[in-house]
N, CA and C of each residue as an Amber inpcrd file, in Angstrom:
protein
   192
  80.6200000  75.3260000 104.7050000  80.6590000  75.2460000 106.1600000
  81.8690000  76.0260000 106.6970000  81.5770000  76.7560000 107.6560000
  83.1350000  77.5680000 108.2740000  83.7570000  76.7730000 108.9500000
  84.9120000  77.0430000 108.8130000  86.3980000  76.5670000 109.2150000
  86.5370000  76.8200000 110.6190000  86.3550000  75.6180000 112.0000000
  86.7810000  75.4650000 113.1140000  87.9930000  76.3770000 113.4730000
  88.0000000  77.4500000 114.3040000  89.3780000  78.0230000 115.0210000
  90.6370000  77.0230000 115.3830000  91.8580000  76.9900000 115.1190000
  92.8470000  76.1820000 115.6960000  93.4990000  76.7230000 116.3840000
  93.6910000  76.1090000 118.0010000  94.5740000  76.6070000 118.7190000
  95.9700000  77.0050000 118.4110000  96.7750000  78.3420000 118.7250000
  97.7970000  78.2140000 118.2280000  98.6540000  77.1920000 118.8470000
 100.3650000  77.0800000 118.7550000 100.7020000  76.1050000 119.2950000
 101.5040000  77.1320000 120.3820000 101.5130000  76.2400000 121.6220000
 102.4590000  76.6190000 122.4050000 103.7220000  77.7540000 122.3680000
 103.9080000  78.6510000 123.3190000 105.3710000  79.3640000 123.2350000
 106.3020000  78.9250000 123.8590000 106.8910000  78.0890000 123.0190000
 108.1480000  77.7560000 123.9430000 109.2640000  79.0210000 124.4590000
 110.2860000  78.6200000 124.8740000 111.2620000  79.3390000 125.1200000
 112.0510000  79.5690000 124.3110000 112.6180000  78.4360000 123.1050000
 113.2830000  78.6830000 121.8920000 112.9450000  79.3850000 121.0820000
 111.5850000  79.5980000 121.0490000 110.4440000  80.2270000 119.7000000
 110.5150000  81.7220000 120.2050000 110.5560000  81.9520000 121.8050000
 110.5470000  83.2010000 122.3860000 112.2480000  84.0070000 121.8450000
 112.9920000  82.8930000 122.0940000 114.0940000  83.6510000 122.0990000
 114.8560000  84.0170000 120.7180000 114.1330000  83.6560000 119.8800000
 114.6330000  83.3670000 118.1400000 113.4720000  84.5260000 117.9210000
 112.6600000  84.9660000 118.5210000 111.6640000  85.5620000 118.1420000
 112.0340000  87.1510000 118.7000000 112.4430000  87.4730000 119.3580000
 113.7470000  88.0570000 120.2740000 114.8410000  88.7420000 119.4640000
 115.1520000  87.8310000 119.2040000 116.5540000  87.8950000 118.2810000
 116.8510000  88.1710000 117.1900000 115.4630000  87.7680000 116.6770000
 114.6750000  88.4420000 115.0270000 114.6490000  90.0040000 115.0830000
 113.9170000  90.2100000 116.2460000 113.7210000  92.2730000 116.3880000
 114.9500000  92.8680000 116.5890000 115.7650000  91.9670000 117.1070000
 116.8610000  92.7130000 117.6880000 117.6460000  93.2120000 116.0550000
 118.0460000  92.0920000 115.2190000 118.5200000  92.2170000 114.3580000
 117.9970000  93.2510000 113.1710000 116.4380000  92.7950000 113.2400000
 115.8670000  93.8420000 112.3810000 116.2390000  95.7320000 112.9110000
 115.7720000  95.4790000 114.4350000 116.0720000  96.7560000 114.6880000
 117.5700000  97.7980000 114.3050000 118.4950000  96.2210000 114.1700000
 120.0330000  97.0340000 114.3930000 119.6350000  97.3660000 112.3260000
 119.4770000  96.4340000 111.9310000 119.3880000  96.6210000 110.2760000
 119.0170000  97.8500000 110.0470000 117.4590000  98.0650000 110.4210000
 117.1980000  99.4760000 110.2370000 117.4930000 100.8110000 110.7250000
 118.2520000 100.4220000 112.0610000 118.8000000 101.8340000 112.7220000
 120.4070000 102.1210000 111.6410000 120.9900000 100.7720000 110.9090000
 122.3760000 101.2070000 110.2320000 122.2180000 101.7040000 108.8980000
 120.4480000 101.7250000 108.1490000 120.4450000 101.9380000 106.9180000
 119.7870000 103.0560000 107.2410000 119.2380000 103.5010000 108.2830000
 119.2800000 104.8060000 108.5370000 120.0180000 105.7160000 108.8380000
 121.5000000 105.3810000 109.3260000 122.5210000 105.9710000 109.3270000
 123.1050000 106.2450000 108.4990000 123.2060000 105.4750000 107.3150000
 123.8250000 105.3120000 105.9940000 123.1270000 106.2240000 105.4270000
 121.9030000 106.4040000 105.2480000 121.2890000 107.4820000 104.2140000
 121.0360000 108.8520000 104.8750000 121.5690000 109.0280000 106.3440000
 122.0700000 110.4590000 106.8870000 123.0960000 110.7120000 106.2470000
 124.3920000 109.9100000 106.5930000 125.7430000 110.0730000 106.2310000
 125.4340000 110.4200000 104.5480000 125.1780000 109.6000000 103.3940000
 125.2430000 109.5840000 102.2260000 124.4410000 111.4520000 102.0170000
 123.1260000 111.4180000 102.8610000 122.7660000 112.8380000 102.0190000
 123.4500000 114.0670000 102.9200000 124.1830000 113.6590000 103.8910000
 125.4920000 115.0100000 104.0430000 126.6930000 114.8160000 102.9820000
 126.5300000 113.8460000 102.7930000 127.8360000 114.0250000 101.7490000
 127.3940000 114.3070000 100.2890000 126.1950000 114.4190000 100.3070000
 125.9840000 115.1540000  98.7750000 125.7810000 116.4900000  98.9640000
 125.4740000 116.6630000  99.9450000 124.6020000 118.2550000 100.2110000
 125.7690000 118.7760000 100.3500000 127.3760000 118.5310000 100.7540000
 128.7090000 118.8310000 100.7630000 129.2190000 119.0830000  99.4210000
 128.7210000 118.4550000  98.4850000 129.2160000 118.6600000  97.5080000
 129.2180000 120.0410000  96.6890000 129.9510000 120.5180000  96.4190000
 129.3900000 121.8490000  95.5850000 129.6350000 121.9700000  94.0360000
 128.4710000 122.8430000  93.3810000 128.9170000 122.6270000  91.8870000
 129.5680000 123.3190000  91.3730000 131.2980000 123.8110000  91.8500000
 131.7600000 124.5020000  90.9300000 132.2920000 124.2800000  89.4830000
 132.2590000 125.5570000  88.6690000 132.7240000 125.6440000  87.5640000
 133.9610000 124.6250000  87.4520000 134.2740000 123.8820000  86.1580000
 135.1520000 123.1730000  85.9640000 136.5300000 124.6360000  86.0470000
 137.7090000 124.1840000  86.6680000 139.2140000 124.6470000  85.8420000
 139.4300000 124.4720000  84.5360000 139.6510000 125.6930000  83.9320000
 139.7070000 125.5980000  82.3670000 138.9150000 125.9220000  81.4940000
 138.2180000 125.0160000  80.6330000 137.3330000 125.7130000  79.7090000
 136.3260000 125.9190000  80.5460000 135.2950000 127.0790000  79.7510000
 133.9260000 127.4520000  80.3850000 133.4090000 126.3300000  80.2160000
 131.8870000 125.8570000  80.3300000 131.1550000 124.5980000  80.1910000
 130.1340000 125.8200000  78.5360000 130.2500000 124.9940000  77.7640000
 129.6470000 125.3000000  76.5840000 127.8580000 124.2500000  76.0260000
 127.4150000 124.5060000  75.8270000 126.3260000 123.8590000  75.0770000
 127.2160000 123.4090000  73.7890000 126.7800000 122.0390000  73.6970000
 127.5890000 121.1110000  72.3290000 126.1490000 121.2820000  71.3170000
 125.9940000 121.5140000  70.3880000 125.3430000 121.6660000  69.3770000
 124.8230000 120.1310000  69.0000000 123.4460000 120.1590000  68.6370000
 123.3560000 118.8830000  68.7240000 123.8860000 118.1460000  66.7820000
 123.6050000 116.4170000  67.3960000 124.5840000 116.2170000  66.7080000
 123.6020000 115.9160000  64.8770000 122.6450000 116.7530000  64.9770000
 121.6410000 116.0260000  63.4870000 121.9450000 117.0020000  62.8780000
């Protein structure tokens, strides 16, 4: 037999405003971990690969 619809319950004002307050937070969360992984891939793309000072970089022979 199918399952009768249940009304949802009421919106209060507390439920509105916690509900509110939820997006807000999510929104700030995801706008700062999107900032973070701008900042992080300028600072790799900054990076450059120069040659070490000193010895050349050699191939080590393997070790078998």
């Amino acid at each position: 037999m199918a399952k009768t619809s249940k009304p949802s319950p009421p919106k209060t004002a507390k439920i509105k405003a916690n509900r509110v307050r939820r997006r807000v937070l999510r929104l700030a969360q995801r706008l700062a971990v999107q900032k973070e992984k701008t900042e992080r891939a300028e600072r790799h793309a900054a990076i450059d690969h120069e040659p070490r000072a000193g010895k050349p970089r050699t191939r080590r022979p393997s070790r078998r």
